[in-house]
Backbone bond lengths (Angstrom), bond angles and torsions (degrees), N, CA, C in turn:
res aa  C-N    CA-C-N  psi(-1)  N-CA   C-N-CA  omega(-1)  CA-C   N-CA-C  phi
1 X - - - 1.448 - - 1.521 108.06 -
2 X 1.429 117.19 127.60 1.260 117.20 -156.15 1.349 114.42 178.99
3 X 1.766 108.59 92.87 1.324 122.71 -170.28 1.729 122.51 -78.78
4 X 1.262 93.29 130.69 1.829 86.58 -162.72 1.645 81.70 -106.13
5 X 1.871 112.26 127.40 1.176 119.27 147.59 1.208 134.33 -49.33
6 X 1.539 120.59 -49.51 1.682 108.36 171.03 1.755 119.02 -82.13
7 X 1.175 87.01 30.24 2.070 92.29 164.32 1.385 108.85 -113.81
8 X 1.316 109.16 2.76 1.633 101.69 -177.24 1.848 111.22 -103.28
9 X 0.974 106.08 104.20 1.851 102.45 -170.63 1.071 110.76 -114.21
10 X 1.643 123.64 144.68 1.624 126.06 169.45 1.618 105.94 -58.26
11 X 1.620 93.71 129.45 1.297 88.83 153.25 1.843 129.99 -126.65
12 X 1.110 100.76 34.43 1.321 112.75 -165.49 1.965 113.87 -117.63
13 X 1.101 170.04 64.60 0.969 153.05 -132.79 1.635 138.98 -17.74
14 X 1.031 146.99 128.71 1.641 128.99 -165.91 1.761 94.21 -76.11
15 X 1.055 121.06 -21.34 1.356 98.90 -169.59 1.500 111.75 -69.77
16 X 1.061 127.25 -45.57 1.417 110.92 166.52 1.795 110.95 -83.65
17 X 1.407 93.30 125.79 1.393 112.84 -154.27 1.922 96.74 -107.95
18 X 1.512 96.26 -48.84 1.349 119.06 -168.69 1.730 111.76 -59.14
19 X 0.785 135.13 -13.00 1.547 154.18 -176.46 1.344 116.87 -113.07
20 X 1.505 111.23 153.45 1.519 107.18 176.15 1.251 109.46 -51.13
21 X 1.615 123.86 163.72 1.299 136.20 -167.92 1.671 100.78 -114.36
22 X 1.049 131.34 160.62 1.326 130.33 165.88 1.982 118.77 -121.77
23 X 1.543 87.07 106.08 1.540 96.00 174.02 2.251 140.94 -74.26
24 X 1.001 91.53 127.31 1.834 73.17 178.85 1.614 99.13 -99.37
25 X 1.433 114.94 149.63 1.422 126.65 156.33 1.333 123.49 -126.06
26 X 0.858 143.76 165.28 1.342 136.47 153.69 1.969 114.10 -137.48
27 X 0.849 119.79 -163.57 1.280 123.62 -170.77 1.667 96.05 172.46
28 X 1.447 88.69 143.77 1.736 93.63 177.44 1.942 94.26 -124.02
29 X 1.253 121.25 6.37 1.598 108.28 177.47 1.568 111.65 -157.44
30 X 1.622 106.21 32.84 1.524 126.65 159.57 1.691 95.77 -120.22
31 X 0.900 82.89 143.34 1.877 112.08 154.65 1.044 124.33 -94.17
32 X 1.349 114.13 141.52 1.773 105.86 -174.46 1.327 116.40 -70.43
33 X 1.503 130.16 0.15 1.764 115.58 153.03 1.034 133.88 -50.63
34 X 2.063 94.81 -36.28 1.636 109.47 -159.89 1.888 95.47 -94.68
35 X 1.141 111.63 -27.47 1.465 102.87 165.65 1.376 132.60 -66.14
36 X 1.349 125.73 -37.35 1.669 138.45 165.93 1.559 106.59 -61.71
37 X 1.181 120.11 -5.72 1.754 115.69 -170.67 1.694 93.37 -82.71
38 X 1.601 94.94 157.61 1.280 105.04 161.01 1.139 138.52 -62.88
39 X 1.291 134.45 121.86 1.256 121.11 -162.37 1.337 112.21 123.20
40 X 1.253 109.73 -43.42 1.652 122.28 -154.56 1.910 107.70 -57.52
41 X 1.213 110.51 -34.72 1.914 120.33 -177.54 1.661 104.04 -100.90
42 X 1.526 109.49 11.12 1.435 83.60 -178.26 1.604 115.60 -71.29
43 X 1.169 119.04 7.14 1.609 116.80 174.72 1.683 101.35 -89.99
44 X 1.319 116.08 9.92 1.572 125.53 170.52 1.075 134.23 -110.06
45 X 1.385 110.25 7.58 1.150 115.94 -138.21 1.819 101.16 -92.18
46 X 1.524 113.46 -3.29 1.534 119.76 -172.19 1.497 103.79 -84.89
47 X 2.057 119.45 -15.93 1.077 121.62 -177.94 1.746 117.47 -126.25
48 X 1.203 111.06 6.67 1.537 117.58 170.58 1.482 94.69 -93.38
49 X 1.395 86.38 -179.40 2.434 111.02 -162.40 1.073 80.39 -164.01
50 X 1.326 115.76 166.76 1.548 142.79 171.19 1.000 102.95 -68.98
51 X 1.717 139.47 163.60 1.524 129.45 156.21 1.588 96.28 77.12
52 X 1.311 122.22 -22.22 1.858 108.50 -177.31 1.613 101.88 -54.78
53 X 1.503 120.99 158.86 1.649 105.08 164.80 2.131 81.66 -125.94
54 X 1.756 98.75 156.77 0.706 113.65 176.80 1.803 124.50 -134.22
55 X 1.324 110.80 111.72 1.624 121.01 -152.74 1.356 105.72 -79.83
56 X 1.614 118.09 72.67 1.469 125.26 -175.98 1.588 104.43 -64.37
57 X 1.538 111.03 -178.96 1.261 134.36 -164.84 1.272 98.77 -175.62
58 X 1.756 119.17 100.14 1.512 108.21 162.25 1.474 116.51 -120.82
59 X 1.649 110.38 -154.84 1.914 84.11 -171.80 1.611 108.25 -88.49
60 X 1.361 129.68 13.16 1.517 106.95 138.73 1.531 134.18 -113.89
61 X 1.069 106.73 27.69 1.674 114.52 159.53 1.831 107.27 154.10
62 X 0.932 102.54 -146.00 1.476 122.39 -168.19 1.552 91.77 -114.03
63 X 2.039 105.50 150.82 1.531 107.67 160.74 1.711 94.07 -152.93
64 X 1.227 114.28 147.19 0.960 114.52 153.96 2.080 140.95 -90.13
65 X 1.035 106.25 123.99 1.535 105.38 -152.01 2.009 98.11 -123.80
66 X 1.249 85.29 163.39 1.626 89.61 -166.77 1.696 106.82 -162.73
67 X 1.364 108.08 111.77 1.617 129.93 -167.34 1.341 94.83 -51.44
68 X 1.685 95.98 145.57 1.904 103.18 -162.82 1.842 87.68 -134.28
69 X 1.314 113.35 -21.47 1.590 120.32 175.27 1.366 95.43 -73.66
70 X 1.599 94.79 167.63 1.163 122.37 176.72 1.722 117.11 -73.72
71 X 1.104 126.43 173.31 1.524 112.78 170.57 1.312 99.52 -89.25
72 X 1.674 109.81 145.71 1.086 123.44 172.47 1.541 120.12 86.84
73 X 1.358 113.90 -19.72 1.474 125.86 -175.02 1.738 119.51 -96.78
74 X 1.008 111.41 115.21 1.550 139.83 160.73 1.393 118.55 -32.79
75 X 1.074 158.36 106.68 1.353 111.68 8.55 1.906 96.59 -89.15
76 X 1.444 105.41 170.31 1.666 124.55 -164.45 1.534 70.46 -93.78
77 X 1.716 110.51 135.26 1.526 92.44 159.64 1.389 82.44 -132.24
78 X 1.466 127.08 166.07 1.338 141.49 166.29 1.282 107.93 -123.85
79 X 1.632 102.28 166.94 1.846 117.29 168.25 1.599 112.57 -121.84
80 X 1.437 105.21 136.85 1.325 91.18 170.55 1.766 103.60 -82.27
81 X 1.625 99.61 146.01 1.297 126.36 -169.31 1.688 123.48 -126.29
């Protein structure tokens, strides 16, 4: 389990700032169990918010997930959504 910072990209516009944001990830040697765990974005944690959703991809498919922590707070936990 092993979060790579430059796999995590906006995918939502910067101009709306004020609203959840929408993230892409991918991973080519997590699974989407080991990505939805807690813990898994804390190397994100300076650019996730609560309510963000984030459009993973691991090596058995796609999930959609959406920040359930607070901003700024340790551990990043997500839900699958």
């Amino acid at each position: 389990m092993s979060f790579e910072a430059n796999k995590l990209g906006r995918g939502s516009s910067s101009a709306n700032n004020d609203g959840p944001i929408t993230w892409q990830y991918s991973s080519d040697v997590d699974a989407g169990a080991a990505i939805a765990l807690s813990a898994y974005f804390d190397g994100a944690v300076d650019k996730l918010n609560q309510y963000d959703e984030i459009l993973s991809v691991g090596t058995d498919g796609p999930a959609r997930l959406q920040v359930s922590s607070a901003a700024g707070v340790t551990p990043v936990t997500v839900a699958v959504i």
